[in-house]
C-alpha angles and dihedrals in degrees: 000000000000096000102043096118090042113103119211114205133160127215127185083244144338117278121267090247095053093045078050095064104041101052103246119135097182114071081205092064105068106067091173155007150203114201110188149043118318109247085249098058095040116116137199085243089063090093119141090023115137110258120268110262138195110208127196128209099217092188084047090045091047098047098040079051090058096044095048111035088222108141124257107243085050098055104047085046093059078045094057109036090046083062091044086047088057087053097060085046105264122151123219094252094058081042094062094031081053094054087041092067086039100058 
């Protein structure tokens, strides 16, 4: 119920644009994306705003799944809750320290 307004949707890769900004030269190397605010910075002014969207890099998600031997469904599932995980305003860095309890 949380992620409701959030759309999925899977591309072969990012857009050159997005891989532009943020740095990233290999299209391989961006598995996924949230595009959007974080639940704790939404306001009730953000009307009209496009809804917030995880997006996952199926070429990216395949090849990291043959270099690595995880299995697929693992793999897209770190994928996807580390997205989920941008959109209630966790960093990457909470994120890792996060899996790192948890392991």
């Amino acid at each position: 119920r949380h992620l409701g307004d959030v759309v999925f949707a899977v591309e072969e890769f990012a857009e050159q644009d997005i891989l532009d900004a943020m740095g990233i030269d290999d299209p391989f190397a961006l598995s996924g994306l949230y595009q959007g605010r974080p639940v704790g910075e939404k306001s009730s002014m953000d009307s009209g705003a496009l809804p917030d969207r995880i997006w996952l890099y199926r070429r990216a998600l395949l090849d990291e799944w043959v270099e690595t031997g995880v299995s697929l469904e693992a793999l897209v599932s770190h994928v996807v809750i580390h997205e989920v995980g941008h959109h209630f305003g966790l960093s990457d860095a909470d994120m890792h320290a996060l899996e790192a309890d948890a392991g």
